[in-house]
MARFIGU-714812 format. One record per residue (C-alpha): x, y, z. Coordinates in steps of 0.25 Angstrom, whole numbers, padded with zeros to 4 digits, always signed. Layout:
! residues N
XYZ...
***
This chain:
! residues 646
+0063-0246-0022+0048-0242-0025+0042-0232-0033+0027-0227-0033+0019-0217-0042+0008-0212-0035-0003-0203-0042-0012-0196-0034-0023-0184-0038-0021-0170-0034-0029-0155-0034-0021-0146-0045-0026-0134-0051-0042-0137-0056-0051-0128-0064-0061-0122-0056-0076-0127-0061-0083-0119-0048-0081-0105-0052-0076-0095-0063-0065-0091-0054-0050-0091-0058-0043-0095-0043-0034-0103-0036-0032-0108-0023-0017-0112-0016-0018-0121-0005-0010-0119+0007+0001-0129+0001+0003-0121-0012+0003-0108-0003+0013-0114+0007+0022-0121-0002+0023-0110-0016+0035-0103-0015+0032-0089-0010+0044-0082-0009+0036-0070-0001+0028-0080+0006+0018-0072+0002+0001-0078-0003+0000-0068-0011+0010-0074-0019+0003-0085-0024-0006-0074-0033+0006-0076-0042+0002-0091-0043-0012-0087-0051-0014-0084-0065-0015-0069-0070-0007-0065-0058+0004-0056-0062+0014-0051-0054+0017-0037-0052+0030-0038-0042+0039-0051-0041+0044-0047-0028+0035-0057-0019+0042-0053-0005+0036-0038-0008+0022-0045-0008+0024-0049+0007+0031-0037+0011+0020-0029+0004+0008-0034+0009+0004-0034-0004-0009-0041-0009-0002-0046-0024+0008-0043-0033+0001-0049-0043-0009-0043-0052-0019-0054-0055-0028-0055-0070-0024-0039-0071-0029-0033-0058-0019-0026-0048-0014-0035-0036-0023-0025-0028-0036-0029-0034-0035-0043-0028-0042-0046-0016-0034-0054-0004-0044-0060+0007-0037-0071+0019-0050-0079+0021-0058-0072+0014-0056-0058+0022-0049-0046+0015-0035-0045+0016-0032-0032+0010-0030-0019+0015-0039-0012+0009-0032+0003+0008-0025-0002-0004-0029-0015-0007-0014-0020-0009-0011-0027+0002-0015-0036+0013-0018-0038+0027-0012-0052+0029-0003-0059+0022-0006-0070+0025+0006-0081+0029+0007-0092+0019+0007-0102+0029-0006-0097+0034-0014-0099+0020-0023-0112+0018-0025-0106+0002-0026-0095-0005-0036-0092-0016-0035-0083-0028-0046-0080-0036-0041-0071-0049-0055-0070-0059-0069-0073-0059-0070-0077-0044-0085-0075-0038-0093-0064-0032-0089-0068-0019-0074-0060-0018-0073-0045-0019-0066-0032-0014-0056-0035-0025-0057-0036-0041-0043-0043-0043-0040-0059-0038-0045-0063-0024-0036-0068-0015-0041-0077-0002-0031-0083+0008-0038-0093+0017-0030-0094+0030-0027-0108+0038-0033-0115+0048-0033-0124+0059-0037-0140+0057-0037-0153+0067-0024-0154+0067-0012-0145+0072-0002-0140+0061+0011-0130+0061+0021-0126+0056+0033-0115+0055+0040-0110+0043+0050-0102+0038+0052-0097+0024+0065-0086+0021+0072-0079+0009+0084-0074+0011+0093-0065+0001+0104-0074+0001+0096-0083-0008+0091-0071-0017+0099-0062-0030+0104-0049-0028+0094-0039-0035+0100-0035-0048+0097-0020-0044+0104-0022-0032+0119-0020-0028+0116-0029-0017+0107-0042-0013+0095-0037-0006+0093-0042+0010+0082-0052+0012+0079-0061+0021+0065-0066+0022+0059-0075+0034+0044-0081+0033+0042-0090+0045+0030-0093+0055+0023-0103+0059+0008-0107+0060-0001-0118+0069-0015-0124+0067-0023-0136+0073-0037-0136+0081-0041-0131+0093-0054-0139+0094-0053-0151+0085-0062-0151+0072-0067-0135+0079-0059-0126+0080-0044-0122+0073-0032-0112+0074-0023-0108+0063-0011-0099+0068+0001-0094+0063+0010-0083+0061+0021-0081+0050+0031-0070+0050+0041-0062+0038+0055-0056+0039+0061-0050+0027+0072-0042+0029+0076-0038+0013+0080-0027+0005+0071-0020-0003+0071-0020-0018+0084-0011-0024+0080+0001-0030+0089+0012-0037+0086+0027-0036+0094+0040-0038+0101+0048-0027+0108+0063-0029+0124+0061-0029+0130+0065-0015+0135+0077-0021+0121+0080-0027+0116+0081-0013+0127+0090-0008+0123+0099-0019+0134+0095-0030+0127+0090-0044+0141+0090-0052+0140+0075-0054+0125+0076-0061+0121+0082-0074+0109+0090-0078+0103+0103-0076+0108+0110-0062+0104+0124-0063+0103+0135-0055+0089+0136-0050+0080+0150-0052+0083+0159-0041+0096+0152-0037+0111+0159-0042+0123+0149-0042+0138+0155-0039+0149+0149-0051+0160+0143-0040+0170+0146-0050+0167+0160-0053+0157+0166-0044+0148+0168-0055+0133+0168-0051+0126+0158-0060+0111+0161-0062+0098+0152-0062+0096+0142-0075+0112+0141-0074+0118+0129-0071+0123+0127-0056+0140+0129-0054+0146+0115-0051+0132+0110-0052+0131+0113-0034+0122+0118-0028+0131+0124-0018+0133+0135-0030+0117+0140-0029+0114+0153-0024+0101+0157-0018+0099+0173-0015+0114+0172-0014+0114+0160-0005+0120+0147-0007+0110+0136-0008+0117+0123-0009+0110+0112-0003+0097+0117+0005+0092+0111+0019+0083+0102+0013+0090+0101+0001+0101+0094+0011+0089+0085+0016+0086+0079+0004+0099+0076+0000+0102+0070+0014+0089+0060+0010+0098+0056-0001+0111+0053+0007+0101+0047+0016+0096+0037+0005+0109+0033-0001+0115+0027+0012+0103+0017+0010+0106+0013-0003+0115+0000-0008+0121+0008-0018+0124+0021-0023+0130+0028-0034+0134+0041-0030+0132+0047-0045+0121+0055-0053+0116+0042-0061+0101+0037-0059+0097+0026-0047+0111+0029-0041+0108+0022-0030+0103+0008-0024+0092+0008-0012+0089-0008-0004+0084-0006+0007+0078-0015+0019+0066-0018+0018+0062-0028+0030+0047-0033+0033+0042-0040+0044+0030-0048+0045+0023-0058+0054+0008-0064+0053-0001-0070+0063-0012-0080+0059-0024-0087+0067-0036-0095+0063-0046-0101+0069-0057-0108+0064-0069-0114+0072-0079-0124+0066-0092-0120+0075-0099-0131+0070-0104-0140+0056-0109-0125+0050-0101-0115+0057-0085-0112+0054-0078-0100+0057-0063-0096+0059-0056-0082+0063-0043-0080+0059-0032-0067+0060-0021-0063+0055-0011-0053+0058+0001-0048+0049+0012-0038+0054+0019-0033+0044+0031-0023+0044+0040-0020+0033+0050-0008+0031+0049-0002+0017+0062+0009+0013+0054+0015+0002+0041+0019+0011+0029+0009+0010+0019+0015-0002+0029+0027+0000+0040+0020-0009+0049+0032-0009+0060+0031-0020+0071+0032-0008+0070+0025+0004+0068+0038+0014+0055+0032+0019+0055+0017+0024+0042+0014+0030+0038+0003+0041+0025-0004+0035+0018-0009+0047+0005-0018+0043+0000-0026+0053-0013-0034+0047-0023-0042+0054-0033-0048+0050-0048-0055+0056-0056-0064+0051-0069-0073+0056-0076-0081+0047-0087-0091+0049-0095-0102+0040-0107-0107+0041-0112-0118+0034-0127-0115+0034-0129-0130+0025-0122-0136+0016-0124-0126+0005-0127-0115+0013-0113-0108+0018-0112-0093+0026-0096-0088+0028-0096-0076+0038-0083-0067+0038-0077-0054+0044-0062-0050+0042-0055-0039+0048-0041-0033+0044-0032-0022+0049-0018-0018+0045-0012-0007+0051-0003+0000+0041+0007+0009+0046+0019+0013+0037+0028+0023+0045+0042+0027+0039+0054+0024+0046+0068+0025+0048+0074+0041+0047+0074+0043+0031+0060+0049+0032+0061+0060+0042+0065+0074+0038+0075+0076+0050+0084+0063+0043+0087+0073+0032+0086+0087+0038+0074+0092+0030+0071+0107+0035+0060+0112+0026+0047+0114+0035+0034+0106+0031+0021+0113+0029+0014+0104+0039+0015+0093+0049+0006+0081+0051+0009+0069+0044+0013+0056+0053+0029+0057+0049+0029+0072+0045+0045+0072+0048+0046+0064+0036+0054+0068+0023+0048+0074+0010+0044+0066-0001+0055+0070-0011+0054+0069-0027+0065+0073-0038+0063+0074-0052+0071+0076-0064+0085+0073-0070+0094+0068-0058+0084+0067-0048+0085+0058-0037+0076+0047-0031+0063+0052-0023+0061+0050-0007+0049+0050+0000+0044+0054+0014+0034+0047+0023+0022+0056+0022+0019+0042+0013+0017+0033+0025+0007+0025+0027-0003+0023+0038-0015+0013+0034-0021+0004+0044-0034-0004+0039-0045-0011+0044-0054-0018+0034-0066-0028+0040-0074-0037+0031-0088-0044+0035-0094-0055+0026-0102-0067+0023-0105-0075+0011-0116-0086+0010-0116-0097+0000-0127-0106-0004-0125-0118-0014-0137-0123-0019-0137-0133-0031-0127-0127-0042-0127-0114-0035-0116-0109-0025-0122-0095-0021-0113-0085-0012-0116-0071-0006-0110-0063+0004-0105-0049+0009-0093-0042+0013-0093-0029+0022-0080-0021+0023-0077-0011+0031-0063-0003+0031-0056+0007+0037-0041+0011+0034-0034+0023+0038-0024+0029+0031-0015+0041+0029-0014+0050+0016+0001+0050+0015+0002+0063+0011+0016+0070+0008+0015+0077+0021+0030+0076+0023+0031+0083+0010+0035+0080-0004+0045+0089-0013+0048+0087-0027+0061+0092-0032+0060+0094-0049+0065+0103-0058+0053+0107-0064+0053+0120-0059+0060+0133-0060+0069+0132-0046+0076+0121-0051+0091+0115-0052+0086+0106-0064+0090+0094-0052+0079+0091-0044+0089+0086-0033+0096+0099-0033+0082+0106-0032+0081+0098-0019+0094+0102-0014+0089+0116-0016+0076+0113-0008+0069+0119-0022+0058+0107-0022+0049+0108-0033+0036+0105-0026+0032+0102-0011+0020+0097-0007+0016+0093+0007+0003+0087+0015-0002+0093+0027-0006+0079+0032-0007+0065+0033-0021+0063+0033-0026+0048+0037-0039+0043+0031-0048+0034+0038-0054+0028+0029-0065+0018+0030-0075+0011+0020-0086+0000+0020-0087-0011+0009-0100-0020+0007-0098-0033-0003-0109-0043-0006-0108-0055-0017-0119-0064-0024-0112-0076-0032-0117-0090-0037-0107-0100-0043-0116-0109-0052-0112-0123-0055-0119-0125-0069-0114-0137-0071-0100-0144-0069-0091-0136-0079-0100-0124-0079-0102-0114-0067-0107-0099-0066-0102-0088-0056-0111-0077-0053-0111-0065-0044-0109-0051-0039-0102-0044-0028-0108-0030-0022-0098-0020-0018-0102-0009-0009-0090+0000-0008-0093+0013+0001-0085+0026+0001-0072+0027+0009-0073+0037+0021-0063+0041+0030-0067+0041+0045-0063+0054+0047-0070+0060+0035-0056+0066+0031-0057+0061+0014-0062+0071+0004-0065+0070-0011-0062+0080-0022-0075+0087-0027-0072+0096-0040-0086+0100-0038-0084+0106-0027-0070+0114-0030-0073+0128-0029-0061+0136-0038-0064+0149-0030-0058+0140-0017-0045+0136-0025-0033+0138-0016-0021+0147-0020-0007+0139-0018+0008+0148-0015+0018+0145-0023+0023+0137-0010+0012+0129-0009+0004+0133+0001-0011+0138+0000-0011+0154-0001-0023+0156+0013-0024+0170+0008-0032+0167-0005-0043+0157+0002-0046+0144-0005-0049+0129+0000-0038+0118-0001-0051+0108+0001-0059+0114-0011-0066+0103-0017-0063+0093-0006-0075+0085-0001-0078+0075+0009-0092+0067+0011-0097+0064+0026-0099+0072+0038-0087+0078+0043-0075+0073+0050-0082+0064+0060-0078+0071+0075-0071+0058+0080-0061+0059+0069-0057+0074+0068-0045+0072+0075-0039+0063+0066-0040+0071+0051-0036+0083+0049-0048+0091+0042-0061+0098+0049-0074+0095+0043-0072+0109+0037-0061+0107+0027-0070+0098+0016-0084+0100+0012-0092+0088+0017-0099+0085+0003-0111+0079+0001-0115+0080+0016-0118+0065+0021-0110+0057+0011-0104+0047+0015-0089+0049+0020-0079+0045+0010-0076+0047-0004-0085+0055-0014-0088+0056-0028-0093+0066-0035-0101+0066-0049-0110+0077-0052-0118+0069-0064-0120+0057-0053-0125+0068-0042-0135+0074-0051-0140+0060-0055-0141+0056-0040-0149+0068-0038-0141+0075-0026-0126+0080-0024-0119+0067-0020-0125+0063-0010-0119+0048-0013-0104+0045-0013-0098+0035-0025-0085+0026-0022-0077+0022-0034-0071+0009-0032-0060+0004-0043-0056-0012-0043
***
């Protein structure tokens, strides 16, 4: 029996003596081996210092897309900049989530620069983020993995009456060697996720059974008759007039013109999307109290990637490689993606298949003399529809008639909202839907030239973006049942049983914005190596950042300048506009450019003839007025200003 010490060096955390930059890199061993319960790169933000998180549940940051849920040194998670190779990976319509997510077992390492990094990295003001993907060597390497989670293992959720479902299978597999020794590489892989779980408990107030047959006996509070109604004393016959309370507190004692009211058409309808909701729920209590009732519901995702790379070393000076990537992303939200209705009347499908090009090449000029060429190209193609039947009209038997038709699911159910002692929980329709496919294209090249204690680097970055998306306007409709005004039960549920809503509101449209913009970036910096212990960072970026335009010309801006009081519009106590007195619903709406261009009339709904076109020959997009700034310019905005906040 033997026993040896063996001491041997190893790389650990240093102090960086090149730069003023606060960073870290993880290697593709830390990557691979951390325990991620997600799976997920973007977890290993939390591993910096100044990262806060904002949301512990980690499994939502893969079924997100989300770029963080960390706030780093004070900025929002969407003020950070996420690259794979060096190529954005945002999309840019929101700037909080990603194109890829990029597979764990597909990283080589990931660096994240918080503070003070150089000139060179832009777009964003927060941390910079940079996944570099793997490549291919002389030698052939594989592997398959599987990683799962399963709720057998897990607590029940102390808000829950029962363990929530999961099940959550990460597996794939991934090959790389040479296809021409010490020449040309591959890399390929693919990585899929199955989570099948239940979504986070949550507790929100439904009307009694009773209370949607009309019945309000069980609840305390104020049930009067409403102005205009009569109510009949069942146990007399006595007429009971408006302000009183209701006999037996049901509304089948109302009288309207000598009518019995009861529960109205569309009053029924509401209270069906009730009955409807809590044959969903895990629990419910079938009393008057608050958050009666207990909603967890399925909430399965889907999710496979594709990965190749293929790197070609040309010669001594020349290197290039182009790689892809492909996500497929499908998950089933019961609350509405970004629609997160209070009821789950409106699960949506989030489809969000993401690819993304890239072709890079290097060229060693001389030893001290570099070039790096690059173009990256990323689509996703984001289409949220509703599914299931909760969200259609005809589920409930809704009757009212709607003022217009033209949005993409215009069978679909109001958006509904009570207030006031009592009132139940809100629902929502699926005028909110989504549609948002993107396409976002970078160019750029950056040179750098040491000589002596000089490392000098300068580049440019071209950006050009397109992304169409819809207005997701209430065209579906949206009531609001209140008791703030004078044809009131004093219960806003009751009110809806009636059909006496207190507003109504509802868009003629679904308009979609094509929407486009160019982006010019160059950088000068010099990292100067004074002596060993002392080192300057200098530099500048240059942000060129022009209006946003829509293709079709269909955005418009608000001029108060250009309000003219005589065109006011006179409004009906229903709503509508009165035609008879004249006016223009458009006055003081302007648009810059020239017109609808012809190729895309038939895809807006506006003539050339319904917005000024103000100042002729601006540039399309969004403009700003100033007066002081037009006089000092010396001409009546003939330049348009972009603000842009970071």
């Amino acid at each position: 029996m033997s026993e040896t010490v063996e001491v041997s060096t190893a790389a650990g955390e240093t102090v960086n003596t090149t730069s003023g930059e606060v960073a870290r890199v993880v290697d593709r061993r830390q990557v691979q081996n951390l325990a991620l319960n997600g799976r997920n790169y973007m977890q290993l933000v939390t591993l910096i210092p100044g990262a806060a998180i904002l949301d512990e549940d980690q499994l939502a940051l893969t079924t997100s897309l989300s770029i963080s849920q960390a706030a780093i040194n004070g900025n929002r998670p969407n003020y950070n900049s996420l690259t794979v190779d060096g190529g954005s990976n945002m999309d840019s319509g929101s700037n909080n989530s990603q194109v890829n997510n990029v597979g764990i077992d597909f990283i080589q390492e990931v660096k994240i620069q918080t503070s003070n990094f150089s000139a060179e990295y832009g777009r964003n003001s927060g941390a910079s983020i940079n996944v570099v993907t793997r490549g291919g060597g002389n030698d052939f390497h594989g592997g398959v993995f599987e990683f799962l989670r399963n709720d057998k293992l897990d607590a029940r959720s102390f808000f829950s009456p029962v363990r929530g479902k999961l099940r959550f299978n990460n597996f794939g597999w991934n090959f790389n060697g040479p296809i021409i020794k010490d020449k040309l590489f591959f890399f390929g892989g693919q990585e899929y996720k199955k989570i099948r779980q239940d979504s986070a408990p949550v507790r929100r107030t439904l009307p009694t059974r009773a209370e949607r047959l009309g019945d309000f006996t069980l609840r305390t509070g104020t049930l009067n008759v409403p102005n205009g109604y009569t109510a009949i004393n069942p146990a007399n016959g006595s007429v009971v007039a408006a302000g009183q309370p209701i006999p037996g507190r049901n509304l089948a004692n109302l009288r309207l013109n000598g009518n019995v009211v009861g529960v109205t058409p569309n009053g029924a309808a509401i209270a069906s999307v009730f009955s409807a909701m809590e044959k969903l729920a895990v629990a419910y209590s079938d009393t008057t109290t608050a958050n009666n009732t207990t909603f967890q519901q399925p909430n399965p995702f889907d999710f496979r990637e594709d990965n190749v790379r293929v790197d070609y070393k040309i010669n001594s000076k020349h290197s290039m490689y182009g790689r892809y990537l492909h996500d497929m992303y499908d998950l089933i939200e019961p609350y509405g993606t970004f629609i997160t209705s209070p009821l789950p009347t409106i699960p949506t499908n989030r489809l969000r298949p993401g690819t993304s090009y890239q072709l890079a090449e290097t060229w060693l000029i001389s030893p001290n003399f570099i070039n790096e060429a690059k173009i990256n190209a990323s689509w996703n193609g984001q289409r949220i529809p509703p599914v299931g039947e909760f969200w259609k009209r005809a589920t409930f038997n809704f009757t009212y008639p709607q003022l217009f038709s033209g949005g993409r699911y215009d069978d679909g159910i109001p958006n509904t909202t009570f207030a006031g002692n009592g009132a139940p929980s809100n629902f929502s329709g699926p005028s909110g839907s989504l549609l948002s496919p993107t396409t976002d294209i970078a160019i750029s090249d950056n040179v750098t030239y040491i000589k002596g204690k000089h490392s000098l680097k300068t580049g440019f970055l071209y950006v050009r973006n397109r992304k169409d998306q819809n207005g997701r306007s209430g065209y579906t409709g949206s009531l609001a049942f209140n008791t703030n005004g004078t044809v009131t039960t004093g219960n806003s549920f009751a009110d809806a049983l009636l059909g006496n809503f207190r507003t109504y509101s509802e868009a003629n449209d679904d308009p979609i914005g094509f929407f486009r913009f160019n982006q010019e970036e160059a950088f000068i910096t010099d990292s100067w190596k004074v002596r060993r212990d002392l080192s300057f960072e200098i530099g500048v970026r240059f942000y060129h950042y022009e209006p946003t335009y829509t293709q079709a010309n269909n955005i418009a801006s608000f001029d108060p300048g250009r309000y003219n009081p005589a065109q006011a519009v006179t409004v009906l106590s229903n709503g509508n506009i009165d035609l008879t007195k004249g006016g223009n619903r458009f006055n003081g709406l302007v648009r810059a450019g020239g017109g609808i261009p012809a190729e895309e009339r038939g895809r807006v709904s506006i003539s050339d003839a319904t917005l000024a076109l103000v100042p002729a020959g601006a540039t399309r997009g969004f403009i700003m007025r100033q007066t002081r700034l037009d006089r000092a310019l010396g001409s009546p905005m003939r330049r348009s200003m972009t603000i842009k906040l970071q």
